[in-house]
Jmol script that loads the backbone (N, CA, C; Angstrom):
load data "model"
ATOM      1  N   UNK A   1      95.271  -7.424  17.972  1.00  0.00           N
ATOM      2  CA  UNK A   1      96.101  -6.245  17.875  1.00  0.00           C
ATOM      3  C   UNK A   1      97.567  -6.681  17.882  1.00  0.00           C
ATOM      4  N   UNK A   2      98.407  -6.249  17.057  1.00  0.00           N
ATOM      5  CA  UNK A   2      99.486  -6.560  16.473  1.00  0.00           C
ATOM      6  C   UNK A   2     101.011  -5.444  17.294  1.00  0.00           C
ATOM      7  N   UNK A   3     101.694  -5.915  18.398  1.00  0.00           N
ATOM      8  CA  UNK A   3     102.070  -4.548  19.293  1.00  0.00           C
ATOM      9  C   UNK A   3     103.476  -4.077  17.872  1.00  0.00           C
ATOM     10  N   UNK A   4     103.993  -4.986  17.604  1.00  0.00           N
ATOM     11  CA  UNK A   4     105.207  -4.943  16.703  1.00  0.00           C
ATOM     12  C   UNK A   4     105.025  -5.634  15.424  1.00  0.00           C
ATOM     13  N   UNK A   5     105.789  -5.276  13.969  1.00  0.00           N
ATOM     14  CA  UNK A   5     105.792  -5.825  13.410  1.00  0.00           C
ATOM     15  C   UNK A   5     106.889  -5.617  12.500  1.00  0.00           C
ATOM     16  N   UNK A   6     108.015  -6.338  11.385  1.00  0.00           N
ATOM     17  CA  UNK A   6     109.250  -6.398  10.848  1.00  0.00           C
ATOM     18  C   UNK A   6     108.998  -4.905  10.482  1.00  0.00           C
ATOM     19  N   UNK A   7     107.915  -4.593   9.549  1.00  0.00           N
ATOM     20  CA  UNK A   7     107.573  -3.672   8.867  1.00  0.00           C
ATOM     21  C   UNK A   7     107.268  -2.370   9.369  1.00  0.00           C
ATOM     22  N   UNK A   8     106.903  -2.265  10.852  1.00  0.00           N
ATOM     23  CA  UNK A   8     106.760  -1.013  11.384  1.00  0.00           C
ATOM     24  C   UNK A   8     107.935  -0.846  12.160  1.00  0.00           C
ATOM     25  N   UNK A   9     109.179  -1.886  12.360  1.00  0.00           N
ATOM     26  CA  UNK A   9     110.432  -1.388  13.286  1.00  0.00           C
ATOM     27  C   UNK A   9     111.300  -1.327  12.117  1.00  0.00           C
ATOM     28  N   UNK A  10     110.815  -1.117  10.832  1.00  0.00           N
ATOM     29  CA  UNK A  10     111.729  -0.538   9.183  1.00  0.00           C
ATOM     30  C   UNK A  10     111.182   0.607   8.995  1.00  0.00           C
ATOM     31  N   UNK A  11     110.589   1.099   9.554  1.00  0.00           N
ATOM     32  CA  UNK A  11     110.159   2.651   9.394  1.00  0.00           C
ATOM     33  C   UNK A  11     111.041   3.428  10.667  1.00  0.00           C
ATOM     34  N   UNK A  12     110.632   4.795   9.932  1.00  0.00           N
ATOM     35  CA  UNK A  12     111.863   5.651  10.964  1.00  0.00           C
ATOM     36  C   UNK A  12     110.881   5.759  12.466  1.00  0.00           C
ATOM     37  N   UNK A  13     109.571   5.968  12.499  1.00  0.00           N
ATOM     38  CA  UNK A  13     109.124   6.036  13.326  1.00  0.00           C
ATOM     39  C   UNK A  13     109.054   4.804  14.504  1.00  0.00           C
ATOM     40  N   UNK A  14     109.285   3.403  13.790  1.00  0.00           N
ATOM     41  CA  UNK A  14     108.834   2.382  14.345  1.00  0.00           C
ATOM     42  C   UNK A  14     110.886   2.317  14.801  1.00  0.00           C
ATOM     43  N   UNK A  15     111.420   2.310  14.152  1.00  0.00           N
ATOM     44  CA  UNK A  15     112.841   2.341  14.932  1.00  0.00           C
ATOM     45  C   UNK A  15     112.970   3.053  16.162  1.00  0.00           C
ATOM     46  N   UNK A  16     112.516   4.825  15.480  1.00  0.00           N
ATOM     47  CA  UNK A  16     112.951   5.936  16.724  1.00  0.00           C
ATOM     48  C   UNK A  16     112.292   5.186  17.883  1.00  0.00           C
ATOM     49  N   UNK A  17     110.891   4.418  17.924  1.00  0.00           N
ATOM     50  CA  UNK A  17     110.379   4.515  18.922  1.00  0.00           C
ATOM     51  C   UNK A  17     111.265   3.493  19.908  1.00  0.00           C
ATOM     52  N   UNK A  18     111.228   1.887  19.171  1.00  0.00           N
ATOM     53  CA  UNK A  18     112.096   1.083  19.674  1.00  0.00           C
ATOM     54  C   UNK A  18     113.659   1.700  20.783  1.00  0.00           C
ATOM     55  N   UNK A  19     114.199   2.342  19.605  1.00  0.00           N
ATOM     56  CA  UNK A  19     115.598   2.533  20.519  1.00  0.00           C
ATOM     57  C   UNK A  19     115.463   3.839  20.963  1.00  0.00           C
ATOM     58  N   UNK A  20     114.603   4.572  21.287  1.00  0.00           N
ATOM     59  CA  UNK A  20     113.906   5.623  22.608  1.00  0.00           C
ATOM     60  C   UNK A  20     113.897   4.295  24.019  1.00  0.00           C
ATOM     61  N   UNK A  21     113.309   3.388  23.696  1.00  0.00           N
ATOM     62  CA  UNK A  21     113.058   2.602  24.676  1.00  0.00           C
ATOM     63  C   UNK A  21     114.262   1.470  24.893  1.00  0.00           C
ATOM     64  N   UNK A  22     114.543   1.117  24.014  1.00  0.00           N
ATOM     65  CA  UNK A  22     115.475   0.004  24.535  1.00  0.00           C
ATOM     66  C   UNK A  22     116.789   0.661  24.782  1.00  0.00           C
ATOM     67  N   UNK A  23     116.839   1.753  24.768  1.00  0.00           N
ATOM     68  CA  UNK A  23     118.154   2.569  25.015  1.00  0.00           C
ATOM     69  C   UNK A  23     118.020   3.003  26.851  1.00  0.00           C
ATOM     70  N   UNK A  24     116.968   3.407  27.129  1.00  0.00           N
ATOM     71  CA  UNK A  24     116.371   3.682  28.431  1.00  0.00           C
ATOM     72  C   UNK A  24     116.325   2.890  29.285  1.00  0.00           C
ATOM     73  N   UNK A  25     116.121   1.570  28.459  1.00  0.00           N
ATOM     74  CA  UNK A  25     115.837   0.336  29.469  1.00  0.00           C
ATOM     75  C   UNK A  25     117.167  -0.231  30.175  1.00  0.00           C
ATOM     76  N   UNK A  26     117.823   0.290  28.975  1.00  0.00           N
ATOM     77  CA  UNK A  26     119.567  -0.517  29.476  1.00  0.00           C
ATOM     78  C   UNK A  26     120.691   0.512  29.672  1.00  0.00           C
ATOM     79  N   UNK A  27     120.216   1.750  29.518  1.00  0.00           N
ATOM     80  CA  UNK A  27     121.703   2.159  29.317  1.00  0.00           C
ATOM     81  C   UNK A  27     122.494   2.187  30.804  1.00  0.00           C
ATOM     82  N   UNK A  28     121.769   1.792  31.935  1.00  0.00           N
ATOM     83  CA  UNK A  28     122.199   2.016  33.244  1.00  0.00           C
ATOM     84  C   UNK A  28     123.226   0.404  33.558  1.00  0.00           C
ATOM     85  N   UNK A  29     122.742  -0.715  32.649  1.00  0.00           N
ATOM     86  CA  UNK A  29     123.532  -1.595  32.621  1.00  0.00           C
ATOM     87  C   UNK A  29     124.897  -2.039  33.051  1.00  0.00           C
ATOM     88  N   UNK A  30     125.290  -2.747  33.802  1.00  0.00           N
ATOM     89  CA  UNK A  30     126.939  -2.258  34.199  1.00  0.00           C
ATOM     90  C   UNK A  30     128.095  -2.392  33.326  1.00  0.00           C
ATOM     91  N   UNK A  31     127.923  -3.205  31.851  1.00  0.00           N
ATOM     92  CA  UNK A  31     128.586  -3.466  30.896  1.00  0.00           C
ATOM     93  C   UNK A  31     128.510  -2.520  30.025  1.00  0.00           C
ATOM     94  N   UNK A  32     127.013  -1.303  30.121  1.00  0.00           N
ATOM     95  CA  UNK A  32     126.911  -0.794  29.177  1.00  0.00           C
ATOM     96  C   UNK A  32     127.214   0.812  29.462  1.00  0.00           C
ATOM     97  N   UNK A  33     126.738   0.965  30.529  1.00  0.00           N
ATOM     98  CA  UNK A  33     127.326   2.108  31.378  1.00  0.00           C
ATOM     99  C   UNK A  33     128.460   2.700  30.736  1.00  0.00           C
ATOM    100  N   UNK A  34     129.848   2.436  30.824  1.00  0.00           N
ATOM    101  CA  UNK A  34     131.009   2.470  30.004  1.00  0.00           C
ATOM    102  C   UNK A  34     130.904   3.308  28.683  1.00  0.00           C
ATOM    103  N   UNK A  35     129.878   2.951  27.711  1.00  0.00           N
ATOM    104  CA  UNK A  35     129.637   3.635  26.623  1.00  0.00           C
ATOM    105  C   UNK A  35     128.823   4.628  26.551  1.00  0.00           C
ATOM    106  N   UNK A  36     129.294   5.689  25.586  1.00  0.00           N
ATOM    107  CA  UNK A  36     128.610   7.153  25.809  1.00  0.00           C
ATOM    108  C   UNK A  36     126.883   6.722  25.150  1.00  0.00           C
ATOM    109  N   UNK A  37     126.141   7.094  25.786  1.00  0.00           N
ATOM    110  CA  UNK A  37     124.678   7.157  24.995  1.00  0.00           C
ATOM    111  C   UNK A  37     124.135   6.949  23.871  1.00  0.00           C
ATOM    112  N   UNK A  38     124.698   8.013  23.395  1.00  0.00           N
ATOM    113  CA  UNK A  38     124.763   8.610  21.832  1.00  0.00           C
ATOM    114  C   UNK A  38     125.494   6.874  20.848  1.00  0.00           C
ATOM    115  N   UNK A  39     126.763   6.712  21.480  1.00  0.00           N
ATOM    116  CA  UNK A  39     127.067   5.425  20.755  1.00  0.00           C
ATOM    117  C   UNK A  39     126.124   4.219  20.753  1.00  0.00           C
ATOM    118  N   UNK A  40     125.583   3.965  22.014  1.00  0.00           N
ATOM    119  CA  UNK A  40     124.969   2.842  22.307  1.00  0.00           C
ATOM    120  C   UNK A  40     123.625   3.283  21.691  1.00  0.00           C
ATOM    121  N   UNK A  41     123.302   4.175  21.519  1.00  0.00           N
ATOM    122  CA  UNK A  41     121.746   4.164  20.540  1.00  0.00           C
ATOM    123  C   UNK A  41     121.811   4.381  19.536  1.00  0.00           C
ATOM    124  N   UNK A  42     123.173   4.077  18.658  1.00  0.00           N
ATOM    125  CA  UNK A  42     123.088   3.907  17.725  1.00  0.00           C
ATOM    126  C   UNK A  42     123.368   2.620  16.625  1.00  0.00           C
ATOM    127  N   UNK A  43     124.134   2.311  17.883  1.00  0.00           N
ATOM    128  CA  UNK A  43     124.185   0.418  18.172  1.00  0.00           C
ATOM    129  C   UNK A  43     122.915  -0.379  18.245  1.00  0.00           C
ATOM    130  N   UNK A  44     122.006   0.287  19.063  1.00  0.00           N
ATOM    131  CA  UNK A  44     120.840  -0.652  19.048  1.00  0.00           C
ATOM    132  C   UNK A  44     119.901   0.104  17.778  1.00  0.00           C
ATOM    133  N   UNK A  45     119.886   1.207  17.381  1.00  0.00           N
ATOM    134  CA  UNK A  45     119.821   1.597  16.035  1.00  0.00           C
ATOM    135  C   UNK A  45     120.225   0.542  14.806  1.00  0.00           C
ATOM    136  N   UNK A  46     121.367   0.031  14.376  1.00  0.00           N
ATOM    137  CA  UNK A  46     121.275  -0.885  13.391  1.00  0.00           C
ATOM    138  C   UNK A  46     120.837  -1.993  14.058  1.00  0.00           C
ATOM    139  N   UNK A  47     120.734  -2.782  15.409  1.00  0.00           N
ATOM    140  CA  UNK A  47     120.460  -3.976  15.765  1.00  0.00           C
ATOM    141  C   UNK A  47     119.182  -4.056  15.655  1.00  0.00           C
ATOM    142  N   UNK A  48     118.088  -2.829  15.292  1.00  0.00           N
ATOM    143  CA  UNK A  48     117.308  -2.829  14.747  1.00  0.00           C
ATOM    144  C   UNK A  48     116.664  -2.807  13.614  1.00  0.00           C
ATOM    145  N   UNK A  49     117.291  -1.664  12.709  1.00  0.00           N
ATOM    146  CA  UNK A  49     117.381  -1.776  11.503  1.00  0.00           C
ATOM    147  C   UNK A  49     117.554  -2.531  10.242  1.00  0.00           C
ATOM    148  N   UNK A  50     118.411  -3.077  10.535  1.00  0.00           N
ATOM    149  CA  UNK A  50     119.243  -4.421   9.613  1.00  0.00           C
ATOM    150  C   UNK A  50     118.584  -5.713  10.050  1.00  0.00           C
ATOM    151  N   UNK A  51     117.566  -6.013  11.061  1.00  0.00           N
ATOM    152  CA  UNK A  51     116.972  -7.511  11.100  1.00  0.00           C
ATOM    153  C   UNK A  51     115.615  -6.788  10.137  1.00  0.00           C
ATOM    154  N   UNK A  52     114.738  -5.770  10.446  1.00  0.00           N
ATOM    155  CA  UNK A  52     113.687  -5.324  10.482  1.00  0.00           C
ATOM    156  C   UNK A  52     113.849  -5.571   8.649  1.00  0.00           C
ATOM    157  N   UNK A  53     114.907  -4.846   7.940  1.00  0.00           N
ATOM    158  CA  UNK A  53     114.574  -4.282   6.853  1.00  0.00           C
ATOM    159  C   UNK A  53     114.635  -5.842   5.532  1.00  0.00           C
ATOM    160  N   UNK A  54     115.986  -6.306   6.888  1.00  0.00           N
ATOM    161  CA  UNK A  54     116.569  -8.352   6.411  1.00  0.00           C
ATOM    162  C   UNK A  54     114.872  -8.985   6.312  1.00  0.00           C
ATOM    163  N   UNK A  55     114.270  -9.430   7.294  1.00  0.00           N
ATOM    164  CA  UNK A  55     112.566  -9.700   7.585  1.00  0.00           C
ATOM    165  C   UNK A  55     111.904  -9.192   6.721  1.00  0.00           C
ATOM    166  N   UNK A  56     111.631  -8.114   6.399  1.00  0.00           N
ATOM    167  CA  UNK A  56     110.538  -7.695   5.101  1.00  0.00           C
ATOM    168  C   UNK A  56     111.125  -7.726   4.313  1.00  0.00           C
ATOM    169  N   UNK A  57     112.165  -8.783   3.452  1.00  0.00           N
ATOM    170  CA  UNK A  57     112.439  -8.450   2.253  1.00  0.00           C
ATOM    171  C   UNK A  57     113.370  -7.032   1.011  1.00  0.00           C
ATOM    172  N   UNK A  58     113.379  -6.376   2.598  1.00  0.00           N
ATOM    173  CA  UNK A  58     113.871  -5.171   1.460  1.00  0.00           C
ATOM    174  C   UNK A  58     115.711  -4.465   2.194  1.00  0.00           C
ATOM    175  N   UNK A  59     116.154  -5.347   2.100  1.00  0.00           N
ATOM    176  CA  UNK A  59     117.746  -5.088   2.596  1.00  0.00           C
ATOM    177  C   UNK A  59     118.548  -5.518   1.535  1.00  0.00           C
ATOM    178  N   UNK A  60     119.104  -4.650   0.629  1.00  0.00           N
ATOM    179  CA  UNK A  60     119.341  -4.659  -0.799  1.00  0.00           C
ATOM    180  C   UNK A  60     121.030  -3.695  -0.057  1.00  0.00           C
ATOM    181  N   UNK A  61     122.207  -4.057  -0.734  1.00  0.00           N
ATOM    182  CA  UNK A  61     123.376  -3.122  -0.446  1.00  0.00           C
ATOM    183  C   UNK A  61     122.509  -1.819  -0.318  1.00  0.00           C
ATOM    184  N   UNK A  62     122.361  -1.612  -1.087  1.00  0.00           N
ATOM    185  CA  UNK A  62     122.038  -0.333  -1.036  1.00  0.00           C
ATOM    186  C   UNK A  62     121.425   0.087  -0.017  1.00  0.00           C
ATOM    187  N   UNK A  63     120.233   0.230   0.473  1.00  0.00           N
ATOM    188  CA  UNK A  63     119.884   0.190   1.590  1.00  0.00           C
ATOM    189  C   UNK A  63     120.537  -0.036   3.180  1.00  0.00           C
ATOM    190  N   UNK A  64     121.433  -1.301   2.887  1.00  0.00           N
ATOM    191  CA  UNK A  64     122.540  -1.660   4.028  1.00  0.00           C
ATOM    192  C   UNK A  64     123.733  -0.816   4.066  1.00  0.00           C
ATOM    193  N   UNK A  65     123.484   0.145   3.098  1.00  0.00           N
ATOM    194  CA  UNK A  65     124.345   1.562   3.175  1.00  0.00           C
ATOM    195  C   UNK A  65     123.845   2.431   3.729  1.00  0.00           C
ATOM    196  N   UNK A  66     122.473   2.803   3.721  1.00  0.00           N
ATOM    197  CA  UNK A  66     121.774   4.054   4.104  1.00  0.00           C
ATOM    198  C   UNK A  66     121.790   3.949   5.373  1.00  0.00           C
ATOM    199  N   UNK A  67     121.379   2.776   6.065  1.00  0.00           N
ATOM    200  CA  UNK A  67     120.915   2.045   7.243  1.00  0.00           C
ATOM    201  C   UNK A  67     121.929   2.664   8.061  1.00  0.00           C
ATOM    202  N   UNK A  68     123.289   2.446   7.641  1.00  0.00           N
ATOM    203  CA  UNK A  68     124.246   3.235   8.941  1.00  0.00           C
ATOM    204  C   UNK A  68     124.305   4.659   8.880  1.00  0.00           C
ATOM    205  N   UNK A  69     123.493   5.496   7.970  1.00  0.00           N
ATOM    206  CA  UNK A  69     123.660   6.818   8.117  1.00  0.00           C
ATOM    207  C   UNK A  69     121.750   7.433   8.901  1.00  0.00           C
ATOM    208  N   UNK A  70     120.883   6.265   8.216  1.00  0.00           N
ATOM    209  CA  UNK A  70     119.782   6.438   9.391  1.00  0.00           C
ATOM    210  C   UNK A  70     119.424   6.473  10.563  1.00  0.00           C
ATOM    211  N   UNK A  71     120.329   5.428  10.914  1.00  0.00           N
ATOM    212  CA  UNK A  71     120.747   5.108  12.115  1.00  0.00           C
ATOM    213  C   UNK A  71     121.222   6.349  13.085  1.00  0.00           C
ATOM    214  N   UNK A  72     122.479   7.022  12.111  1.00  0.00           N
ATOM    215  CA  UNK A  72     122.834   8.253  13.150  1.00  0.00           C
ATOM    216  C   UNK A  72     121.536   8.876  13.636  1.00  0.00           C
ATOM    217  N   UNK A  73     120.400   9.065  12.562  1.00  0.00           N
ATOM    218  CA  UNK A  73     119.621  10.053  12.415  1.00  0.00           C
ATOM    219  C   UNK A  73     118.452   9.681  13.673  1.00  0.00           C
ATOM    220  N   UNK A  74     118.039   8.477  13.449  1.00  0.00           N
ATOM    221  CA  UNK A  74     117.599   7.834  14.294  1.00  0.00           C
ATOM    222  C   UNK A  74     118.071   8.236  15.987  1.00  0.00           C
ATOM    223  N   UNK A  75     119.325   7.228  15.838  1.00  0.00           N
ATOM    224  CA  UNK A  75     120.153   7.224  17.339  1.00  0.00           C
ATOM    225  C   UNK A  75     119.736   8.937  17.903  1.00  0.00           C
ATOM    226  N   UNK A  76     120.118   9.961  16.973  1.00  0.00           N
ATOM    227  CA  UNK A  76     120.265  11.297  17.574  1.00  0.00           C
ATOM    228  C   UNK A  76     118.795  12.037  18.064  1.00  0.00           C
ATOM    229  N   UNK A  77     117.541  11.569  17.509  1.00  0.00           N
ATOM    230  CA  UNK A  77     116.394  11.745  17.538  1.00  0.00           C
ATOM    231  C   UNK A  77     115.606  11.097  18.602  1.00  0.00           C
ATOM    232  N   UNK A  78     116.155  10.283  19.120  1.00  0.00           N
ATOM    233  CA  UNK A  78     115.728   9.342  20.089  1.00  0.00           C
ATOM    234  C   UNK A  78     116.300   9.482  21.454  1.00  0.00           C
ATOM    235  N   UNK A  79     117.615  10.150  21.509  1.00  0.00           N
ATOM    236  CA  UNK A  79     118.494  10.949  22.587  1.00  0.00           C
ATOM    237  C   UNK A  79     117.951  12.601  22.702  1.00  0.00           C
ATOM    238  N   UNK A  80     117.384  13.098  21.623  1.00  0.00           N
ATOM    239  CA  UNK A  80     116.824  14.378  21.652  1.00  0.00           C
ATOM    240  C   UNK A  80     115.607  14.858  22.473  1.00  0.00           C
ATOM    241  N   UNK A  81     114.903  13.282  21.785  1.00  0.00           N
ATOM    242  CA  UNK A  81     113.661  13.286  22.322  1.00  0.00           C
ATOM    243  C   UNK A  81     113.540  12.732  24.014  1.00  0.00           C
ATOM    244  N   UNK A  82     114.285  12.049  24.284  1.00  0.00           N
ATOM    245  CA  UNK A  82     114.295  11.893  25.368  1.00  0.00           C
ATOM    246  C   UNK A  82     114.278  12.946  26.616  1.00  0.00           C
ATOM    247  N   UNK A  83     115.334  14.070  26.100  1.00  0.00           N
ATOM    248  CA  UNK A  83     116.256  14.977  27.022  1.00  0.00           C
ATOM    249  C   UNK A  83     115.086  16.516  26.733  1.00  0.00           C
ATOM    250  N   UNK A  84     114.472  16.135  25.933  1.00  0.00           N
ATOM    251  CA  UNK A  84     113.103  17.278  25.356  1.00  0.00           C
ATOM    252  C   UNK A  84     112.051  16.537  26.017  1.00  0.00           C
ATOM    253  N   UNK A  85     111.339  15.874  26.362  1.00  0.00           N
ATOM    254  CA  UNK A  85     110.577  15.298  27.297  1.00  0.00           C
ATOM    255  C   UNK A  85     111.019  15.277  28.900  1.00  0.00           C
ATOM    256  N   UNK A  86     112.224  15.106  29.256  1.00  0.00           N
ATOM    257  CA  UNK A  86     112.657  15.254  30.251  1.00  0.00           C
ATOM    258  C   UNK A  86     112.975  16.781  30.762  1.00  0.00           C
ATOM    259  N   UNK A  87     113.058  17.624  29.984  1.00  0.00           N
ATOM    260  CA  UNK A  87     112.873  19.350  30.030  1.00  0.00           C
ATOM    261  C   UNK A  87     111.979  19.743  30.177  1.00  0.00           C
ATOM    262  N   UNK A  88     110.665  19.059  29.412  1.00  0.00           N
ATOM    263  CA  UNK A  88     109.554  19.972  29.429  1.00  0.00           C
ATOM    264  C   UNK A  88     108.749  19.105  30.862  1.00  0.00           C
ATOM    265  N   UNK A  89     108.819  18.039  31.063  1.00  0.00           N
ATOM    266  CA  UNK A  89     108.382  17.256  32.507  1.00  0.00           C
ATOM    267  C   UNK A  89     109.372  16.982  33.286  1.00  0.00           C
ATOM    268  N   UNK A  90     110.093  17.809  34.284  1.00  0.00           N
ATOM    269  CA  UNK A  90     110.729  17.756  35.230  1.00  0.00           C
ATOM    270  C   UNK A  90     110.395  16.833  36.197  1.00  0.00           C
ATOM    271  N   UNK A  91     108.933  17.271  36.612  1.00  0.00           N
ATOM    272  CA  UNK A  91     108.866  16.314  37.875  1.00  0.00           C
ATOM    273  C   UNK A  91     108.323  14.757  37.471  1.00  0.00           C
ATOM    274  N   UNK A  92     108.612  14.348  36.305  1.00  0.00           N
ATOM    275  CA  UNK A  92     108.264  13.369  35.809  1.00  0.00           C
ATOM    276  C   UNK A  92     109.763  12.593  36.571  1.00  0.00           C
ATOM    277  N   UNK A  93     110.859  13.148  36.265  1.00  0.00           N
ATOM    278  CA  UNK A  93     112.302  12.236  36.294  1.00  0.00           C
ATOM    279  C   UNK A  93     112.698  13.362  37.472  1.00  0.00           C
ATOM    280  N   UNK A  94     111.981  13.605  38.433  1.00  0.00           N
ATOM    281  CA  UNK A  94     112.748  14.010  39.822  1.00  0.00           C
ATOM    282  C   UNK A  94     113.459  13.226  40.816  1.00  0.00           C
ATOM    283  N   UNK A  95     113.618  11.803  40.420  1.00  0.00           N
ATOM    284  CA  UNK A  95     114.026  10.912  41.297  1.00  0.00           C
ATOM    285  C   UNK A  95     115.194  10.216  40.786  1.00  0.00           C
ATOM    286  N   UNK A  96     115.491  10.893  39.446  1.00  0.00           N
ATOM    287  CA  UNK A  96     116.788  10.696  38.257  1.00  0.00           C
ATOM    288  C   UNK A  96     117.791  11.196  37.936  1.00  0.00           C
ATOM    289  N   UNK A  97     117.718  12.139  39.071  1.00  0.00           N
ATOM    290  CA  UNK A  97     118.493  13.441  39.129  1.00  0.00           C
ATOM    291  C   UNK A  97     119.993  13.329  39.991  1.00  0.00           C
TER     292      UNK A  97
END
end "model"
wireframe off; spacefill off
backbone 0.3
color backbone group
């Protein structure tokens, strides 16, 4: 069983999921703290994007154009989803409060 692969963190789903998580994991960081959310997941948004799409072959300008406007789309979907999971399960993050 294969947990990751170039080709599923170049899809929107395989990104959103990534920087849902690696945004969570760090944003409490003391270097990273400093930066608003929203910026920093969209930072780790292309630091994902642009190796994933470089790795399978398919990072063409063109594409390395779209990538920073997916990214927003991404970054904002992944902060959405977070704060929509955290609404609908309260006592999940009662100790986050």
């Amino acid at each position: 069983m294969e947990f990751l692969s170039w080709s599923m963190l170049a899809s929107s789903t395989g990104a959103l999921t990534m920087v849902l998580i690696i945004t969570q994991f760090t944003k409490e960081l003391p270097f990273i703290k400093a930066l608003p959310t929203q910026l920093w997941s969209y930072i780790i948004a292309l630091l994902v994007l642009y190796p994933a799409h470089y790795f399978t072959g398919i990072l063409t300008l063109s594409s390395a154009i779209l990538i920073l406007f997916n990214g927003i789309i991404i970054a904002l979907a992944a902060n959405g989803g977070y704060e929509a999971f955290k609404r609908a399960a309260p006592s999940l993050f009662a100790n986050n409060q």
